[in-house]
C-alpha positions as CSV (number, residue, x, y, z in Angstrom):
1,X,96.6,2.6,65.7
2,X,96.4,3.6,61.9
3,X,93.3,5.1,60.0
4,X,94.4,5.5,57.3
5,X,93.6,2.1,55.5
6,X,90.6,2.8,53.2
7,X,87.7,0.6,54.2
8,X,86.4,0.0,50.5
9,X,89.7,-1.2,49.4
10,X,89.4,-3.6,52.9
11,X,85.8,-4.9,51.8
12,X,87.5,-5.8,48.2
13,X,90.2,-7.4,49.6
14,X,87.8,-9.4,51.8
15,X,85.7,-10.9,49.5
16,X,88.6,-11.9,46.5
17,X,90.6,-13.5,49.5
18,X,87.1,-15.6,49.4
19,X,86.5,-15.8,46.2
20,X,90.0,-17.4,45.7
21,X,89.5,-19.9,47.9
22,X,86.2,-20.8,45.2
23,X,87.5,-20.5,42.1
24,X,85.2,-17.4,41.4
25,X,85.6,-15.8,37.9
26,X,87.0,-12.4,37.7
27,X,83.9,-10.7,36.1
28,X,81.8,-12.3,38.7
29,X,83.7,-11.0,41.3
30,X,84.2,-7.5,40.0
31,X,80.3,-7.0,39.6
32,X,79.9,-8.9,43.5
33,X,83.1,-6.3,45.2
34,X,81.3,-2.8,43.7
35,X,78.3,-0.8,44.4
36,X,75.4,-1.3,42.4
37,X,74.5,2.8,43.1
38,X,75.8,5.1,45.1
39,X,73.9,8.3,46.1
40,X,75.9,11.5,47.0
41,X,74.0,14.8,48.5
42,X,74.3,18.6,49.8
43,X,71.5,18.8,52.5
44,X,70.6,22.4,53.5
45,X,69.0,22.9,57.0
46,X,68.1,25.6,58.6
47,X,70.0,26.3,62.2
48,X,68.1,27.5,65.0
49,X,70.1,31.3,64.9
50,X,67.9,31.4,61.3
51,X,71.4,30.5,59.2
52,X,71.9,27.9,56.4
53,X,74.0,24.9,56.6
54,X,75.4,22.6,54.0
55,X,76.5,19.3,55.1
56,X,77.4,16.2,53.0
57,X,75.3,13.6,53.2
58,X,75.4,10.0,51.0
59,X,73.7,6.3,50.9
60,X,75.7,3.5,48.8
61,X,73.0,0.3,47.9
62,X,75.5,-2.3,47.3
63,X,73.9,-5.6,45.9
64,X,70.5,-6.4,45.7
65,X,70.3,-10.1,44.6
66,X,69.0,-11.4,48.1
67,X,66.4,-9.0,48.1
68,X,65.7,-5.7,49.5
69,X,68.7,-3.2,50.5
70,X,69.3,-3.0,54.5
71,X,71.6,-1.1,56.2
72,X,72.3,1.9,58.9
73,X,72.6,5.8,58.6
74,X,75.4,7.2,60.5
75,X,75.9,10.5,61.6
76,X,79.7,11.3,61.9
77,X,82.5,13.8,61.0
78,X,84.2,10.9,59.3
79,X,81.5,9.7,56.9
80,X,82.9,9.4,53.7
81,X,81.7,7.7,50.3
82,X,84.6,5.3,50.7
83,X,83.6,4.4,54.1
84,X,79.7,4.1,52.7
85,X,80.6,2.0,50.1
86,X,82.5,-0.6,52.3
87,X,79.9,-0.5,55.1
88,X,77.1,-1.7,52.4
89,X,78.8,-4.5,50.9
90,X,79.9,-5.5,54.5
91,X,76.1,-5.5,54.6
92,X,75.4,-7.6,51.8
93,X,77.8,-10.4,53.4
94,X,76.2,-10.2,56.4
95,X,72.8,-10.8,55.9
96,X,73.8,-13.4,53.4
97,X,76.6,-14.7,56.5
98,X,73.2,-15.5,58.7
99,X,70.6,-16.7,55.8
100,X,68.9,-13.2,56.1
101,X,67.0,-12.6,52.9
102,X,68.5,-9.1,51.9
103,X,71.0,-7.0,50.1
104,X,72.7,-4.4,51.7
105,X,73.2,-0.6,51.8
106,X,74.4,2.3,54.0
107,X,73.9,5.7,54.7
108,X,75.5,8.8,56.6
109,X,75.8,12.1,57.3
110,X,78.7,13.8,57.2
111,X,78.3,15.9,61.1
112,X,79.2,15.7,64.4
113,X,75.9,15.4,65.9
114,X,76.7,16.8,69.1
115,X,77.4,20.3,67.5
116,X,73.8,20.0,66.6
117,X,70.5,21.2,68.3
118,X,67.7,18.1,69.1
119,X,65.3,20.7,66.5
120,X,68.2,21.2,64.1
121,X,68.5,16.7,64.0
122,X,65.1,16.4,63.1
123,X,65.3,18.8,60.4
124,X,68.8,17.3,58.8
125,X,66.9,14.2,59.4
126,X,63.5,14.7,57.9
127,X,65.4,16.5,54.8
128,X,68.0,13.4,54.5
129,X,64.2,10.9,54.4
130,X,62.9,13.3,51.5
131,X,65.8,13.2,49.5
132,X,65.7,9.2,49.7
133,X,62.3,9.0,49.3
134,X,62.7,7.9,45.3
135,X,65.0,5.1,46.5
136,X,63.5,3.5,49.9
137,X,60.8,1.7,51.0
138,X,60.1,-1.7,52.9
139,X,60.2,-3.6,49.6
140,X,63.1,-1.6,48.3
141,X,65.7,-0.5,50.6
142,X,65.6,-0.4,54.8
143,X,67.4,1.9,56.6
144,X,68.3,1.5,60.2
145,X,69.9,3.2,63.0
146,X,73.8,3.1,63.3
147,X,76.6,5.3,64.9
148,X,75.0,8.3,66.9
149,X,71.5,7.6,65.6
150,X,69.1,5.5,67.3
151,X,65.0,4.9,67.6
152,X,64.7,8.7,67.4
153,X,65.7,9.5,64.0
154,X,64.4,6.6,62.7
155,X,60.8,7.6,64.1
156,X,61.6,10.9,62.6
157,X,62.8,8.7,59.1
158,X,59.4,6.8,58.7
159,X,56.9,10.1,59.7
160,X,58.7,12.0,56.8
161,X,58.3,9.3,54.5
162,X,54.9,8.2,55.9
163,X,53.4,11.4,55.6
164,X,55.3,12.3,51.8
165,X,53.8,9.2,50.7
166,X,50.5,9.6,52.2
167,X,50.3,5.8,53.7
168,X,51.4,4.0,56.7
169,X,54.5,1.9,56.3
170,X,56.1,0.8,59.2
171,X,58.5,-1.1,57.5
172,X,60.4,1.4,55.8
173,X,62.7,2.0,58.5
174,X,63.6,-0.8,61.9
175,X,65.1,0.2,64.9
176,X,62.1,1.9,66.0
177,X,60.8,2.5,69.4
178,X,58.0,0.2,70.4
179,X,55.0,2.4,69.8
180,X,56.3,3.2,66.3
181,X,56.1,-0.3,65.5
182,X,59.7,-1.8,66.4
183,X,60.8,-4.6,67.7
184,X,61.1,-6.1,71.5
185,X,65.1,-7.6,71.9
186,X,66.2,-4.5,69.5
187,X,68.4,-2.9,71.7
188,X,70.0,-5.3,72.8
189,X,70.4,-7.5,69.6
190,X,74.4,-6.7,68.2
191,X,75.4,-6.9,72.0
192,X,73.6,-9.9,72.2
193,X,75.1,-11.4,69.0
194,X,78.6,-10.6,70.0
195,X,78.3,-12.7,73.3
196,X,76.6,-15.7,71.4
197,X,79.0,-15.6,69.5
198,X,82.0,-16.1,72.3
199,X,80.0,-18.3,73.8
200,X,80.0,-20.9,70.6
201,X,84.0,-20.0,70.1
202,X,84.2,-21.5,73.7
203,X,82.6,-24.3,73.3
204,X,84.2,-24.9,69.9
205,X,87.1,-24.6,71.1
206,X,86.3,-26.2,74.3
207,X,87.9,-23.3,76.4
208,X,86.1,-22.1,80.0
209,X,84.8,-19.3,79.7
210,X,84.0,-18.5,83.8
211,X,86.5,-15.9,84.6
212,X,87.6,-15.7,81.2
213,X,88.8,-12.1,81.1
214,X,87.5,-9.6,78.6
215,X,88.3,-6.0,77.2
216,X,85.7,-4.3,75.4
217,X,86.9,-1.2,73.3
218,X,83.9,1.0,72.8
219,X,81.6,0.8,75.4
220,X,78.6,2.1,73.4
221,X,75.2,-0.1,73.1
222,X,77.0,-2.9,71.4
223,X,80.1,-2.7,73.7
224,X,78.2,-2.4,77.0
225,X,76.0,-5.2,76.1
226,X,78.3,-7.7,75.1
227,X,80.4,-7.0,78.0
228,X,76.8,-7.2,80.0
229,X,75.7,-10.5,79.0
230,X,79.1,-11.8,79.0
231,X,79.4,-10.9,82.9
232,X,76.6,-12.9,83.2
233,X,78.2,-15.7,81.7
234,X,80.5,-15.9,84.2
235,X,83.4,-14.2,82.2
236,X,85.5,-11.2,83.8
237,X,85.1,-7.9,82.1
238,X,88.1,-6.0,83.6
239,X,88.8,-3.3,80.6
240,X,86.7,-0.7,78.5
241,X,87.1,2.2,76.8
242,X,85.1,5.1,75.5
243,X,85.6,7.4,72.8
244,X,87.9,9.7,75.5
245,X,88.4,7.6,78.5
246,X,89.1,3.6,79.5
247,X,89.3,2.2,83.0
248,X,90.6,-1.1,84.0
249,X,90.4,-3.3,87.5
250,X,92.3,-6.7,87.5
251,X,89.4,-8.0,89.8
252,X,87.1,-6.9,87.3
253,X,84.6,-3.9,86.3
254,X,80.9,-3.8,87.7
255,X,79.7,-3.4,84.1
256,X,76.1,-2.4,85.1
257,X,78.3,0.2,87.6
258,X,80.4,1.4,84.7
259,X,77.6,2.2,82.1
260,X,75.3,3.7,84.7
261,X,78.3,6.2,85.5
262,X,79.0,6.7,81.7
263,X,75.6,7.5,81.1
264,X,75.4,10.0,84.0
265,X,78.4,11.8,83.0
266,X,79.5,11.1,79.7
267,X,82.3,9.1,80.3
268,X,84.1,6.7,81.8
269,X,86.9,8.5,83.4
270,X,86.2,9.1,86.7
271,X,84.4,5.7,87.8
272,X,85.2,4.5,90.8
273,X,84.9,0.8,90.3
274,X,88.0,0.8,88.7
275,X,91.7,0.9,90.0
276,X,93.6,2.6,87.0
277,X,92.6,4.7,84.0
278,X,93.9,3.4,80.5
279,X,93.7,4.4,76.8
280,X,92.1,2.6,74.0
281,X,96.0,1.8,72.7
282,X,96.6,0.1,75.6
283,X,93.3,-2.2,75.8
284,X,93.8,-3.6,72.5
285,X,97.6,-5.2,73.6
286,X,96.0,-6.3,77.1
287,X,97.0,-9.8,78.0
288,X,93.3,-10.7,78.1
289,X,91.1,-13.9,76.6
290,X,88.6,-12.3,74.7
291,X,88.6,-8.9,73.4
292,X,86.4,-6.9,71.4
293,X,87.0,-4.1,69.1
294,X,83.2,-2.1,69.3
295,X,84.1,1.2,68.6
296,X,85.2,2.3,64.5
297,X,86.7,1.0,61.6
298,X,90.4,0.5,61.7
299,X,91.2,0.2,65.2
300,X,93.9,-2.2,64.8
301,X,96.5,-2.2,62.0
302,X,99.4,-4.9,61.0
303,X,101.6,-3.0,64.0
304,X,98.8,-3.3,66.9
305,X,98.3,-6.7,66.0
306,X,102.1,-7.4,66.5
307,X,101.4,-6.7,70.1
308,X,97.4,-7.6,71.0
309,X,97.8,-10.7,73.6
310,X,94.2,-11.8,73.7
311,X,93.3,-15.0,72.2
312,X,89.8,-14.8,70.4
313,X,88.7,-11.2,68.8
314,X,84.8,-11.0,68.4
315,X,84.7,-7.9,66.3
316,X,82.0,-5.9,67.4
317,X,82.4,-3.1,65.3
318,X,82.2,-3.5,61.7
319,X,85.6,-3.3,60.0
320,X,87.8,-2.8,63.0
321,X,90.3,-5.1,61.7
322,X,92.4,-3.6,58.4
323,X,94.0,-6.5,56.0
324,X,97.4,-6.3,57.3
325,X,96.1,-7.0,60.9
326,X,94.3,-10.3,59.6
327,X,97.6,-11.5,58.5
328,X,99.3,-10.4,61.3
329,X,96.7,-12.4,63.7
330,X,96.5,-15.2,61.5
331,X,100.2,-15.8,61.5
332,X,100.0,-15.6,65.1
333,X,97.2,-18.1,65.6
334,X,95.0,-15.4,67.3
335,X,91.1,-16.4,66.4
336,X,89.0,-13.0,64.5
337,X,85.1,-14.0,64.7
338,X,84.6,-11.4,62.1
339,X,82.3,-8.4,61.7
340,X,79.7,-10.1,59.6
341,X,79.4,-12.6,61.9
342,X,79.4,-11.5,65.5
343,X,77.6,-8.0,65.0
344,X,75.2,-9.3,63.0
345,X,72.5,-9.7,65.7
346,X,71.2,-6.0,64.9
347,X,70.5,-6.8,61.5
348,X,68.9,-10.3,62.1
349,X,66.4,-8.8,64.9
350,X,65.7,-6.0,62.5
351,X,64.6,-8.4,60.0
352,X,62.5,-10.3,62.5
353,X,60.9,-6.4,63.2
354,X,60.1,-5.8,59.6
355,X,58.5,-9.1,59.0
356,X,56.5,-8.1,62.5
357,X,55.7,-5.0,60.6
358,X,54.4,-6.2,57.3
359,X,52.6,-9.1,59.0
360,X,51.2,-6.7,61.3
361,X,51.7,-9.4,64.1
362,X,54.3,-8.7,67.2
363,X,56.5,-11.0,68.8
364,X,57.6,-11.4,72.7
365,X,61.0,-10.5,73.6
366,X,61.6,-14.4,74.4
367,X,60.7,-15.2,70.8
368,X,63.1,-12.7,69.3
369,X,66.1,-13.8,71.4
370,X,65.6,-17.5,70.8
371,X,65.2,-17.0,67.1
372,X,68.3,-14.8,67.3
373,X,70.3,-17.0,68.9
374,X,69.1,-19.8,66.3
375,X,70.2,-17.3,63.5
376,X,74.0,-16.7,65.1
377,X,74.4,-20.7,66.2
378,X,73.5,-21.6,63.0
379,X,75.6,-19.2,61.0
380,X,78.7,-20.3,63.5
381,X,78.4,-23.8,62.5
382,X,78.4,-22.9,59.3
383,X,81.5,-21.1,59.4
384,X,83.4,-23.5,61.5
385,X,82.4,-26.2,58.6
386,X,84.0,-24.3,56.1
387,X,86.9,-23.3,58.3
388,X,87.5,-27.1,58.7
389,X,86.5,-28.9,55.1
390,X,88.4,-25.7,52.9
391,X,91.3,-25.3,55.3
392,X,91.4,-21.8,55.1
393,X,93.3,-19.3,56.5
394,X,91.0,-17.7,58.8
395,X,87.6,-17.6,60.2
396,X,86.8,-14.4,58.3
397,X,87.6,-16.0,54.7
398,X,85.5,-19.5,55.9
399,X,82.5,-16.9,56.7
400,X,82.6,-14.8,53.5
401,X,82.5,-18.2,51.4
402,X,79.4,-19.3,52.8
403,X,78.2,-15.8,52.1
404,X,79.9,-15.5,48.6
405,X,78.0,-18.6,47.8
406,X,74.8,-17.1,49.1
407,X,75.1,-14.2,47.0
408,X,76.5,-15.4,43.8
409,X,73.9,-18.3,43.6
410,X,71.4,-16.4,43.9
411,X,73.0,-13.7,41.3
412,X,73.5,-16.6,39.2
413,X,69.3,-17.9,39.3
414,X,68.6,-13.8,38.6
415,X,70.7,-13.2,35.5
416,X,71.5,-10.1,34.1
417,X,68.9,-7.9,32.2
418,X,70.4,-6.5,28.9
């Protein structure tokens, strides 16, 4: 397992393997593969012993054409403005993949949150919302929660920024909690998206997907989800990993078991549902049917591919796949449901929460999941149509054409100011 591709250079290669396929004009495609802006900062925060740190902090806003700028802030030792830059344009192709009317952006900072007090958070967070205050705003640009952040800092996000500009606006930030005006089906949403998402590859491809076996590699909200729901499809989770443990029965994990044991002790290693304890290396070349990638970018490179056995990869993570491993895959007829695709639940149901917020007006849970799941079905179709009328390559290049289109028509009916 390599990380050492750079994920910008990924994104780029994405999107021109697309735009080939469309007969795209260079300068069009140069102005569609680079940030429109990208913001680089030096927070200073106070620690609770009374000392100063300065950490490095960024947020990229990629393409605004569809409309306002949406994407997560992470909070990781391996943010970098590379990485920022490729996780916003990933954005734009996205919400542009499912018909969601935005642009995209992304956000980090540069920590290892675990290093950090819950009173020292709040303040790296609150000073992080000030110093994006200029730039964000529920017509403008959205952040969201993302890796190691969640409804907390984003109700710390939205008080800063509610209280600097002297107004309520719920809308600046989703992935709230309830009370601060998020959305029911949240939570569950990329999870939920990645499972849909087998579920129509099944059918498509009219496999069975009772028993089907599964490996999930990260088995965070997304990872635990998907592998949730999918149990209760009737499919066989028997692998997952965390960021410093995996466990693996051939009879199969109790997945409500295995995250109620990671939750109570921080990992997976030691749960006794399982019959052996494996590495994440090992889970992606498992002779399994499904498998999905939930953890970082880069998991698999061109040499892990050479060896994955699974037939149909829903990536759950964004980016987990580098350009090498595509072609690797493709030459060995292994489906990729890609990143903009089958994670893109969390970004559909927080669109449906800032509608809820601006219209003031909140939906049941069984509202959000059916429209979800109209969102994903749709956008699968569409895919598979391209797949099948442009004969491409791969699944990935079908979905970033229907999203290229998206973008550059609606580029196009903009124009460019002087």
């Amino acid at each position: 397992m390599s990380n050492e591709a750079n994920p910008f250079e990924s994104l780029q290669q994405q999107i021109h393997q697309a735009a080939t396929e469309l007969d795209v004009d260079d300068d069009v495609i140069n102005r569609l593969s680079n940030p429109e802006r990208v913001l680089e900062l030096n927070l200073s925060v106070e620690l609770d012993d009374g000392t100063i740190d300065v950490v490095e902090a960024y947020r990229a806003q990629f393409n605004g054409d569809r409309g306002p700028y949406k994407g997560g802030i992470r909070y990781h030792p391996g943010v970098t403005r590379a990485e920022v830059k490729a996780l916003s344009g990933w954005m734009v192709y996205k919400c542009a993949a499912v018909n969601v009317p935005y642009g995209g952006g992304k956000g980090g900072i540069k920590i290892d949150p675990a290093e950090y007090s819950e009173s020292e958070l709040e303040r790296l967070t609150r000073a992080y919302a000030k110093e994006l205050r200029p730039l964000v705003g529920e017509s403008r640009d959205i952040p969201a929660p993302d890796v190691n952040t969640g409804q907390r800092e984003m109700n710390w996000f939205k008080d800063t920024y509610e209280t600097l500009e002297g107004r309520t606006e719920p809308g600046v930030v989703t992935g709230k909690a309830i009370e601060s005006g998020g959305s029911r089906g949240r939570v569950e949403a990329t999870g939920r998206s990645v499972m849909l998402v087998v579920r129509e590859a099944f059918e498509e491809f009219d496999w069975d997907i009772e028993d089907a076996t599964v490996a999930v590699q990260g088995f965070g909200n997304a990872g635990s989800i998907a592998a949730r729901l999918l149990d209760e499809l009737g499919a066989n989770v028997v692998a997952a990993t965390d960021s410093r443990s995996g466990v693996y029965s051939e009879d199969g994990l109790d997945v409500a078991a295995a995250k109620a044991h990671k939750s109570k002790t921080g990992a997976l290693s030691g749960f006794d549902g399982a019959t052996e304890e494996i590495s994440s290396e090992e889970l992606l070349t498992m002779d399994v049917d499904v498998l999905i990638p939930a953890a970082l970018e880069n998991a698999i490179d061109g040499d892990v591919a050479e060896e994955v056995s699974a037939d149909l990869i829903a990536e759950a993570a964004n980016g987990p796949l580098t350009p090498e491993a595509d072609k690797v895959l493709a030459e060995r007829d292994i489906y990729v449901i890609p990143d903009i695709l089958a994670n893109a639940g969390g970004v559909i149901v927080s669109y449906f929460e800032w509608v809820q917020n601006r219209q003031r007006f909140s939906w049941t849970e069984q509202r959000v999941n059916d429209e979800l799941e109209r969102y994903i079905t749709e956008a699968f179709d569409a895919m598979i149509e391209a797949y099948e009328q442009q004969e491409v390559a791969t699944l990935r290049i079908a979905m970033y054409t229907v999203a290229l289109k998206r973008v550059m028509r609606a580029a196009e009916e903009g124009g460019i100011w002087p």
